[in-house]
C-alpha positions as CSV (number, residue, x, y, z in Angstrom):
1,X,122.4,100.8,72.9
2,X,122.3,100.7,69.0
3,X,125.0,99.9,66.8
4,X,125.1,103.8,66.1
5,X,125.6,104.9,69.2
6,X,129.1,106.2,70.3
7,X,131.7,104.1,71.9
8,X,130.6,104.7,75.7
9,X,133.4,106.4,77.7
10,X,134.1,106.3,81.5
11,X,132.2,109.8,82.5
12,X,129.1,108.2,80.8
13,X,128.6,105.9,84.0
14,X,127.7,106.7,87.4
15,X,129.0,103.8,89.8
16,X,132.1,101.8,89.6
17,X,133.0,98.3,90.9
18,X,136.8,96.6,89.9
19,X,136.8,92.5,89.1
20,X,140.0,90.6,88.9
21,X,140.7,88.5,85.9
22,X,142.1,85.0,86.3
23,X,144.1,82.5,83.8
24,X,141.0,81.1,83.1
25,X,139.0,84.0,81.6
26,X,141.2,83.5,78.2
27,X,140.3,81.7,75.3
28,X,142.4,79.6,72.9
29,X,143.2,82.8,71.2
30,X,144.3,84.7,74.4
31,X,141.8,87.4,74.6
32,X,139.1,87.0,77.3
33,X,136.1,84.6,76.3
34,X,132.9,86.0,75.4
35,X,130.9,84.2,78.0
36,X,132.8,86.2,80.7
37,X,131.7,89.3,79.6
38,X,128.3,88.2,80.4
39,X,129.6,87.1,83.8
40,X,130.7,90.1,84.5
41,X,127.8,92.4,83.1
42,X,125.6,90.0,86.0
43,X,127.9,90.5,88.7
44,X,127.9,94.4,88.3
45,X,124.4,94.5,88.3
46,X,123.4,92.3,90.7
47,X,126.6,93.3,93.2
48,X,125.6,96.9,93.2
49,X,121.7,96.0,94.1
50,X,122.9,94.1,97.2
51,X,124.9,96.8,98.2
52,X,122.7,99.6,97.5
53,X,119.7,98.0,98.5
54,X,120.8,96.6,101.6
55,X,119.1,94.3,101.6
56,X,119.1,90.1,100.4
57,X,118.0,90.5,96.9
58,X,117.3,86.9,96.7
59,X,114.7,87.0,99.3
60,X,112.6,89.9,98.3
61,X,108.9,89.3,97.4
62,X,110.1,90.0,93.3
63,X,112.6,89.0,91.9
64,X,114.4,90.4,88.8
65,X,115.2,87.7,85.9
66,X,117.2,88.7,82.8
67,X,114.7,89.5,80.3
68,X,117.6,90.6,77.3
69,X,121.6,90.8,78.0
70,X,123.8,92.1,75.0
71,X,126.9,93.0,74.9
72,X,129.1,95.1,71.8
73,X,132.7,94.5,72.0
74,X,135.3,97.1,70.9
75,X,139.1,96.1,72.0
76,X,140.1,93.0,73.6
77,X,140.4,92.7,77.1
78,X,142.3,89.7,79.2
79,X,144.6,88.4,82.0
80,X,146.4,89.6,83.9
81,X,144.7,93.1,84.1
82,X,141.7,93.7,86.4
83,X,138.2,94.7,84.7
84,X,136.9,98.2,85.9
85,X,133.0,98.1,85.4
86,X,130.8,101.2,85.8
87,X,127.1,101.1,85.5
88,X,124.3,103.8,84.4
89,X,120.4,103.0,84.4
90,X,118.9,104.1,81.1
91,X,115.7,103.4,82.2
92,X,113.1,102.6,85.4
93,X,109.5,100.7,84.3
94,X,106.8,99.6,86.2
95,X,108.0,96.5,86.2
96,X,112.0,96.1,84.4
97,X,115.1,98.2,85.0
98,X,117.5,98.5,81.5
99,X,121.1,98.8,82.7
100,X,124.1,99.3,80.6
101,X,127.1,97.9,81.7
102,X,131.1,99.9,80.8
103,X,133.9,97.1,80.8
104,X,137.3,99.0,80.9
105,X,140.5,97.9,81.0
106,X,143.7,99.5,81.8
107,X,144.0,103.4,82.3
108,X,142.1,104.4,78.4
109,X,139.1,106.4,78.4
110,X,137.1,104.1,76.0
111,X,135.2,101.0,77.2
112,X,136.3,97.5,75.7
113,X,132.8,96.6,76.0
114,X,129.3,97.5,76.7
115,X,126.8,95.6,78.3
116,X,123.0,96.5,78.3
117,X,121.0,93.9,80.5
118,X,117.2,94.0,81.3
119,X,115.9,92.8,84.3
120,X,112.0,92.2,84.8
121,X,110.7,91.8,88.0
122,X,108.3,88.8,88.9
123,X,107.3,87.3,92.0
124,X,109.4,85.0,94.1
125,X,107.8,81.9,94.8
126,X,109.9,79.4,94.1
127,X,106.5,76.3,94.4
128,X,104.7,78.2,92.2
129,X,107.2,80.6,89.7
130,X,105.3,83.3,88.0
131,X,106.4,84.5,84.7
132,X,104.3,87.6,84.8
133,X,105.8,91.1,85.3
134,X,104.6,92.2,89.3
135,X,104.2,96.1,89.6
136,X,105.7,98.1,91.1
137,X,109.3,97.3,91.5
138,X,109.8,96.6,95.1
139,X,110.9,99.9,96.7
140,X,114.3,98.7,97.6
141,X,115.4,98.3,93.9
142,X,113.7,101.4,92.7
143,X,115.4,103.0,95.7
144,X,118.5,101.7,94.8
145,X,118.2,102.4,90.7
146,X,116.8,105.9,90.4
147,X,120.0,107.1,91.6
148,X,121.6,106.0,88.3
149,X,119.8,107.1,85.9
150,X,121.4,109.6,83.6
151,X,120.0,112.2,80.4
């Protein structure tokens, strides 16, 4: 995701998920706040891992923690129109997934937003946190993952 690349479209993502908006989402100015794009970039990428993974993400033996979250915004989206969100895995480490995240609203082609988010896998122990990359993803994420990437 560089400022150079091309405003993503829907056929550039691979798995879809819808979110409702609510009142609350808008700002003073009436467009949806920034911080709920974030929310929503989360939600699609750690919503689709429970499903596909079937399994409780929380309680595997690594854990991914947002290494980077971005997000490029190209037309305002807001209440009272739900959020389509599709999702496409640019890349599958050792140790990290990169995701980019769609954010579409109403029936256009052209995202309102994109989303790239980074998730780095470390262990879960919660007495003793580790900060250090563990490798290899744990099989049900890279299970769950490969299926999305694209190019």
């Amino acid at each position: 995701m560089t400022e150079r690349s091309p405003r993503p479209r829907r056929d550039d993502f691979v798995v879809w998920r819808r979110a409702t908006t609510r009142w609350a989402d808008d700002d003073v100015y009436g467009h949806m706040n920034n911080a709920r794009y974030f929310e929503l970039i989360d939600t699609a990428v750690n919503a689709y891992l429970g499903e596909a993974s079937g399994v409780n993400i929380r309680t595997l033996p690594a854990i991914g923690v947002v290494a980077e979250v971005g997000c490029r915004y190209f037309s305002q989206m807001g209440y009272p129109q739900p959020v389509d969100m599709g999702l496409v895995v640019d890349r599958v480490g050792t140790s990290s997934v990169v995701y980019r995240i769609g954010l579409f609203q109403g029936d256009g082609d052209e995202a309102c937003a994109e989303g790239k988010f980074v998730h780095v896998y470390v262990e879960n122990r919660p007495e003793t946190t580790s900060e250090r990359p563990v490798r290899p993803l744990p099989d049900a994420i890279r299970e769950a993952v490969v299926p999305l990437l694209r190019g």
